[in-house]
C-alpha positions as CSV (number, residue, x, y, z in Angstrom):
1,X,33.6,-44.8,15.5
2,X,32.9,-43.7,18.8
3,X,30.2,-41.8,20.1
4,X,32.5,-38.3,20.9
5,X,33.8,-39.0,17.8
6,X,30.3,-39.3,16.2
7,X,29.1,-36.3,18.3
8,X,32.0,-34.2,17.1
9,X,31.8,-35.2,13.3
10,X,27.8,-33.8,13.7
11,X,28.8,-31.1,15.3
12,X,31.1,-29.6,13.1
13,X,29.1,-30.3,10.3
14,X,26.0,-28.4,11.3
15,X,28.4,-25.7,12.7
16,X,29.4,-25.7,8.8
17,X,26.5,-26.0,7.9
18,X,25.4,-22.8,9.6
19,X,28.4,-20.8,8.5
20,X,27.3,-21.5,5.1
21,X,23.9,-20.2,5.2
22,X,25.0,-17.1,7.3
23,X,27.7,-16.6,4.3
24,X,25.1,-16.6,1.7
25,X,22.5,-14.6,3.5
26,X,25.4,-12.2,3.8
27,X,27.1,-11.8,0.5
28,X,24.2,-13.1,-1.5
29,X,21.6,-10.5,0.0
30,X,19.5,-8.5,-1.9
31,X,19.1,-5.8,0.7
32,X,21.1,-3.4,2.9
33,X,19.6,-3.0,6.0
34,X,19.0,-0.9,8.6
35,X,16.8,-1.4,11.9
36,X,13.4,-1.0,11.5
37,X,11.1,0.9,14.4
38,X,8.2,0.3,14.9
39,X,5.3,2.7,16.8
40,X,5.1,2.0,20.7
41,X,2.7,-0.6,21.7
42,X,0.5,1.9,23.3
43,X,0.1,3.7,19.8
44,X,-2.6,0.9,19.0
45,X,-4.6,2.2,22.1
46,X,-5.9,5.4,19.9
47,X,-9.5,4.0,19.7
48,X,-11.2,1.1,20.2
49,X,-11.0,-1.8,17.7
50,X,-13.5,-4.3,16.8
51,X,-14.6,-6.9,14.6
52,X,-16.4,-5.1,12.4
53,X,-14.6,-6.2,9.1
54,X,-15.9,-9.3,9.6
55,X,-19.4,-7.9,9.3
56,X,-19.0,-6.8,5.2
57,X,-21.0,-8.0,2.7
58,X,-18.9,-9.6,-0.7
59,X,-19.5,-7.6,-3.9
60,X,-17.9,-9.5,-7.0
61,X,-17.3,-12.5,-4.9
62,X,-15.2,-14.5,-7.4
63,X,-15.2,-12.0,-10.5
64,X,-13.0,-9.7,-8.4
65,X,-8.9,-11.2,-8.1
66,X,-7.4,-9.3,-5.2
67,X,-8.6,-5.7,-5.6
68,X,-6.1,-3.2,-4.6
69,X,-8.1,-0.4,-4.8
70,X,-11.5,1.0,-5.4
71,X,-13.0,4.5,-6.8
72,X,-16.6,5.8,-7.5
73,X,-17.2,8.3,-10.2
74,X,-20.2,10.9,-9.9
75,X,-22.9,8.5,-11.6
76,X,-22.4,6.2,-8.7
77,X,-20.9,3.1,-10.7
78,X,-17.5,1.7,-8.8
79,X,-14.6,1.0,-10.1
80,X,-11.4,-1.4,-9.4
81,X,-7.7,-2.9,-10.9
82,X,-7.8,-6.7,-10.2
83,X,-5.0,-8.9,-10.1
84,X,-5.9,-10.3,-13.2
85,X,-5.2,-7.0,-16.0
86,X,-8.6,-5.9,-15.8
87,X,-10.2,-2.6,-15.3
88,X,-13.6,-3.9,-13.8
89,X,-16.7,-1.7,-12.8
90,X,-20.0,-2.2,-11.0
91,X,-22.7,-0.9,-12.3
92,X,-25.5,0.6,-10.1
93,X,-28.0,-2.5,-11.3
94,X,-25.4,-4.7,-9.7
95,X,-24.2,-5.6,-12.3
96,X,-20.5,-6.5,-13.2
97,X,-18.5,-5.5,-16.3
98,X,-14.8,-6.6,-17.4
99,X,-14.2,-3.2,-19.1
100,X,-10.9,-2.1,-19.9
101,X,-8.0,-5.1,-20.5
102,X,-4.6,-3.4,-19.4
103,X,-2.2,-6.7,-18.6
104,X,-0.4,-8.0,-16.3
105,X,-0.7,-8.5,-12.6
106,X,0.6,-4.9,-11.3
107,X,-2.4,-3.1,-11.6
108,X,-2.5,-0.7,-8.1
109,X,-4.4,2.5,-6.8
110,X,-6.9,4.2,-9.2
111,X,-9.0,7.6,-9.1
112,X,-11.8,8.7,-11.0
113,X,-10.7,11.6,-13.6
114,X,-12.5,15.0,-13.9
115,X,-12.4,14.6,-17.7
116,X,-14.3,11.3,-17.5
117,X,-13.3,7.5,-17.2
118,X,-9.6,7.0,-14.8
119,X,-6.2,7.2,-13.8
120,X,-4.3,4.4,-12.9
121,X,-0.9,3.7,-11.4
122,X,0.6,0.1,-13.1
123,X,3.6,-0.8,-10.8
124,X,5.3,-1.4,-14.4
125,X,3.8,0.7,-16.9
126,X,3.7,3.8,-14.8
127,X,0.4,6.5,-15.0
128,X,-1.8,5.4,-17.3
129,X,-5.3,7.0,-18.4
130,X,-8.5,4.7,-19.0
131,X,-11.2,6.1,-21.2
132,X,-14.0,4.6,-23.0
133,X,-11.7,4.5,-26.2
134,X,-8.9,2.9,-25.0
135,X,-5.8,3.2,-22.3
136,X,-3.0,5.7,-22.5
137,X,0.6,6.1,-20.8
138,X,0.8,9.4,-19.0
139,X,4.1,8.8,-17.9
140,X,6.5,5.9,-17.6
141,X,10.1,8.1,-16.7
142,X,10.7,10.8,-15.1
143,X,14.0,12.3,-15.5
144,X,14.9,10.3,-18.1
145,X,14.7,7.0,-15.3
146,X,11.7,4.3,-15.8
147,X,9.2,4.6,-13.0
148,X,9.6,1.6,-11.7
149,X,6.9,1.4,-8.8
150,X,3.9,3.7,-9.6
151,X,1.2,3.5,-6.3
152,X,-1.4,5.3,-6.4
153,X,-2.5,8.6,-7.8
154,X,-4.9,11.7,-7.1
155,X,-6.1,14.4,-9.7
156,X,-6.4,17.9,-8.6
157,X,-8.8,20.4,-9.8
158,X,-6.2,22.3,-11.7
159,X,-5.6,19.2,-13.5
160,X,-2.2,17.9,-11.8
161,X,-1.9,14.4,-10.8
162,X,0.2,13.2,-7.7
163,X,1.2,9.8,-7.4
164,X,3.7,7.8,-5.6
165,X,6.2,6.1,-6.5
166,X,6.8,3.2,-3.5
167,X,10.3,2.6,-4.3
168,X,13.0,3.3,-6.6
169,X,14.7,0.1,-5.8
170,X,12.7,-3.0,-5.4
171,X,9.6,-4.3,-8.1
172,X,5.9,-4.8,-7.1
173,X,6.9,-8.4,-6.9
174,X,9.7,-7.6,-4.2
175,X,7.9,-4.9,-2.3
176,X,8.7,-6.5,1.1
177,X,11.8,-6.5,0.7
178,X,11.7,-2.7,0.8
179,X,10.5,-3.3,4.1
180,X,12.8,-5.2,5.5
181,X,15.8,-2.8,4.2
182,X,13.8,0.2,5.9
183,X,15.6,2.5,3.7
184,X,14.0,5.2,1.3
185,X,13.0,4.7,-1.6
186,X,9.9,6.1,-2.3
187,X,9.1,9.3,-3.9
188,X,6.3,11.8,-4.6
189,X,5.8,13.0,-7.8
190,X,3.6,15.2,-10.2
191,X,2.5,15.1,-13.5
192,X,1.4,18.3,-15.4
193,X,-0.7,17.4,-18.8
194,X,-0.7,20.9,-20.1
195,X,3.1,20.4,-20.3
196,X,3.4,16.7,-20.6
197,X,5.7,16.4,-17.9
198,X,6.3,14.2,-14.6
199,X,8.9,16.2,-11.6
200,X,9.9,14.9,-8.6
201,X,8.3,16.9,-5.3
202,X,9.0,14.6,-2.5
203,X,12.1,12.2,-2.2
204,X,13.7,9.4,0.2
205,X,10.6,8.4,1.2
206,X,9.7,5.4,3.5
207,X,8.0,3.2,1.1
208,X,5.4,5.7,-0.4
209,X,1.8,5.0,-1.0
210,X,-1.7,6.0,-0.6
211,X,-2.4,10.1,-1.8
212,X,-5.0,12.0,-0.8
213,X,-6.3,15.6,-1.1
214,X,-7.4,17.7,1.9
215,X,-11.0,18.8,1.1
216,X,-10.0,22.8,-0.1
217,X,-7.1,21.0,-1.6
218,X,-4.3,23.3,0.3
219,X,-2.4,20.2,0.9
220,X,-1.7,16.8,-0.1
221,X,-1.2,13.6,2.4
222,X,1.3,10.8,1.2
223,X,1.7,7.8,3.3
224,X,4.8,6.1,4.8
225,X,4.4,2.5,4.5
226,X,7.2,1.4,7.0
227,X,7.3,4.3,9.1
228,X,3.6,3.8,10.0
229,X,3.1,7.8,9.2
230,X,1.6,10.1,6.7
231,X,3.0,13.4,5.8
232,X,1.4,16.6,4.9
233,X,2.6,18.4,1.9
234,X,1.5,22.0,1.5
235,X,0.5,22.9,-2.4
236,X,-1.4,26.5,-1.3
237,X,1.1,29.8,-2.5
238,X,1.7,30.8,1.5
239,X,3.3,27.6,2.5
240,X,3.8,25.6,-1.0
241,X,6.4,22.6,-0.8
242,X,6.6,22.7,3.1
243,X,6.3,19.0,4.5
244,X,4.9,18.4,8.2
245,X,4.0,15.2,9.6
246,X,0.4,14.4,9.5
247,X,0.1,11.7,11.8
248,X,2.5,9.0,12.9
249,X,2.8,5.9,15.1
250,X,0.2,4.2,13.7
251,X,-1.3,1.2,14.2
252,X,-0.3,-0.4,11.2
253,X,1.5,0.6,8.2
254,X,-0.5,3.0,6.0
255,X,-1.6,1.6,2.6
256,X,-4.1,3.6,0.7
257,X,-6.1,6.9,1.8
258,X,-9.1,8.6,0.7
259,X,-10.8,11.5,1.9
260,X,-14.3,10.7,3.3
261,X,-17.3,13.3,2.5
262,X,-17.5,14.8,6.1
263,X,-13.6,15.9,5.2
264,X,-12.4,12.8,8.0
265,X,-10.1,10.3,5.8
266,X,-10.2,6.4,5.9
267,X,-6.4,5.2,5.9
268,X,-5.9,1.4,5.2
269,X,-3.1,-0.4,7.6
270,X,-1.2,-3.0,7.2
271,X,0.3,-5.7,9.7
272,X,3.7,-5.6,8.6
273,X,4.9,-8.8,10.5
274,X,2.9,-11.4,13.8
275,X,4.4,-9.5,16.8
276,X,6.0,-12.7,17.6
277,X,8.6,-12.4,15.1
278,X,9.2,-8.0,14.9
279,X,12.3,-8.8,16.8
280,X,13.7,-10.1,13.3
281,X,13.6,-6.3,12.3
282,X,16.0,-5.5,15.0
283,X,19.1,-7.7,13.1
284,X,20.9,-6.7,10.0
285,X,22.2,-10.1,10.0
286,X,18.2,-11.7,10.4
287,X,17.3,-9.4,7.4
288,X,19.9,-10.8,5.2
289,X,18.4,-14.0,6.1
290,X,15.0,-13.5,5.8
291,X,15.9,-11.5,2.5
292,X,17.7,-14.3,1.1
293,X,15.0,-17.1,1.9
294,X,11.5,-16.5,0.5
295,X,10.0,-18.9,2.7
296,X,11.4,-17.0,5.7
297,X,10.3,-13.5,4.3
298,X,7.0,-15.2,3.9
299,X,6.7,-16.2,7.5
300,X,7.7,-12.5,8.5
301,X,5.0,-10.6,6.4
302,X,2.0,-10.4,8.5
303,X,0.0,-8.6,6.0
304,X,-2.6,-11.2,5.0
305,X,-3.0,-12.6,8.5
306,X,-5.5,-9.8,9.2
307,X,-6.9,-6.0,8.4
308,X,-7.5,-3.2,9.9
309,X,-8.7,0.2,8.6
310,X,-9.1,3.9,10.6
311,X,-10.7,7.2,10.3
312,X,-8.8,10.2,10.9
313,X,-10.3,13.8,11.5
314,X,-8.2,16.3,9.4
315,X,-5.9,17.0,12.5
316,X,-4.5,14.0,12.5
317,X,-6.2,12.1,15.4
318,X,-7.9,8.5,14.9
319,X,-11.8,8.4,15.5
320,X,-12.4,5.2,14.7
321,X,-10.8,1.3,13.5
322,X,-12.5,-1.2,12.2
323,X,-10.9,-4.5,11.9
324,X,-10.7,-8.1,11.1
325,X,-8.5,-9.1,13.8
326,X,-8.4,-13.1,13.4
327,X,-8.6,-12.4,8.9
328,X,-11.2,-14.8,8.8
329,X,-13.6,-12.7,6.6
330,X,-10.8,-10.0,5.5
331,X,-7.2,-9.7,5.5
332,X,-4.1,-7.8,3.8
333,X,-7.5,-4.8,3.0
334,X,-5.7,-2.0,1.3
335,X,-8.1,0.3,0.7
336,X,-10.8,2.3,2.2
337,X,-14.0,4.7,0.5
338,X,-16.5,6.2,2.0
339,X,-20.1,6.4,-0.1
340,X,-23.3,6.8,-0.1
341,X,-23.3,5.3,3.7
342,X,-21.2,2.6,3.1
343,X,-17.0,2.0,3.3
344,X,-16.0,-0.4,0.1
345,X,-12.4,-1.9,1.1
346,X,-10.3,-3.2,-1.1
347,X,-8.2,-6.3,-0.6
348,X,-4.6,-8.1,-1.9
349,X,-6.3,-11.3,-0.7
350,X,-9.5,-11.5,-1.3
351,X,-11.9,-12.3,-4.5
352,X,-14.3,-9.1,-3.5
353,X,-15.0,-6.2,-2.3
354,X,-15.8,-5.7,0.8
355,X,-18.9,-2.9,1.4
356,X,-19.5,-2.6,5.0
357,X,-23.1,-0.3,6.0
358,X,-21.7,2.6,8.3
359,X,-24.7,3.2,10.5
360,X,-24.7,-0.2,12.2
């Protein structure tokens, strides 16, 4: 055989080849896309960044499997779900405890409870309640549906919880694949205990996650994953279910928010993919691709190449971001509480937590 000949055979084979894979990104997809945007370069200009991630020191180093989130009850011992089933706790000696075994791997955000011990969001049991005798399921449906991707939760003082739900559609397992779709699934909900019931308040929205309470508790923040915003939703009686943008165009995609003691909040944010490859967010046909290929949807999640966290005064403006910009200390950090002097940041990839003195 001759070398056209060869050339052509080769050709048409990789041409194939290529057809084939296009084919089954296409009809085999899990997703159904639409164009993601992200904020304008200069959005990342709102304060100066640093290193200063890379400055923590590691609580729990190696007891703690990828914390997603931390909380802090009135007696000052800290609390976190690890990747692992556990409920752990620090005590104020230092010392560690493995205190309440829930299962699993889909532990997520937690809040202390004004009652005593927690509440918990379990991507696949739904709101649970942790108490020194034992763990309860607060709710697992809500209009006769499974929850199928509880966040993370906040109580309020008249006893309503608020969690999110990140999306309707896609598993804890699968959460960046809600990304790459970039279409809404998330949704805000609210459980009343004197009634026993779970409602829907917020819908259709962009990957929900993080809650948080204004400091008179007249309105409640949720943030939009991938739409690198957080809304405002109003619970006082003069403006009650009204929804206003909070802040947008963020640096980052928002993971989980708390509300600081001067009334500022801490917001964690997430690198959703290396700027080198955002342009893979701009093709339907790329995100069936990526979406069809693990490997390639691994390459495109840039969450645990770094971390970055800001504070943000209560009219929306960033004061400050800390970050780890190489990862080299901290990366994929979802999670960000102010006490006692000190942030403690929680991490999908990391074995601690990180607790970073906020005088230096």
């Amino acid at each position: 055989m001759d070398f056209i000949s060869c050339f052509t055979t080769f050709s048409s084979f990789l041409i194939a080849c290529g057809l084939a894979i296009v084919l089954q990104a296409l009809f085999f997809s899990p997703i159904s896309p639409d164009i993601l945007e992200f904020p304008p370069t200069s959005s990342s200009i709102h304060a100066p960044s640093s290193s200063m991630l890379q400055k923590v020191s590691k609580l729990g180093e190696g007891f703690v499997v990828k914390a997603e989130d931390v909380t802090i009850d009135n007696t000052g011992i800290l609390y976190t779900a690890t990747r692992d089933g556990w409920i752990k706790r620090l005590h104020k000696n230092g010392s560690w405890e493995n205190w309440k075994w829930i299962g699993g791997e889909s532990l997520l955000g937690i809040t202390t409870a004004a009652a005593g011990g927690i509440i918990a969001c379990d991507a696949e049991k739904g709101l649970l309640e942790v108490t020194e005798d034992g763990v309860k399921v607060l709710a697992s449906q809500v209009n006769g549906v499974k929850i199928r991707f509880a966040d993370d939760v906040i109580e309020a003082s008249d006893g309503n919880m608020y969690f999110s739900v990140a999306s309707t559609k896609f598993d804890f397992h699968n959460w960046f694949l809600d990304v790459l779709e970039a279409n809404p699934h998330g949704q805000l909900l609210r459980y009343n205990p004197a009634l026993n019931q779970t409602s829907i308040i917020l819908d259709d929205l962009c990957f929900a996650n993080g809650v948080a309470l204004s400091p008179d508790q007249d309105y409640l923040i949720v943030c939009e994953t991938w739409k690198f915003r957080c809304l405002k939703y109003w619970l006082n009686e003069e403006m009650r279910g009204q929804t206003e943008v909070f802040i947008d165009n963020l640096p980052g995609g928002p993971d989980n928010i708390n509300l600081a003691p001067d009334g500022t909040f801490w917001i964690a944010l997430i690198d959703l993919t290396p700027s080198r490859l955002k342009f893979v967010h701009g093709s339907k046909v790329l995100k069936h691709l990526v979406a069809t290929y693990p490997g390639l949807a691994k390459q495109v999640n840039g969450a645990y190449k770094k971390a970055k966290v800001a504070n943000v005064d209560r009219d929306g403006k960033i004061i400050k971001i800390f970050d780890d910009p190489t990862g080299n200390i901290m990366s994929f950090v979802t999670s960000a509480l102010e006490f006692e002097g000190h942030l403690y940041l929680g991490s999908l990839n990391c074995d601690f937590i990180g607790k970073l003195p906020l005088g230096i």
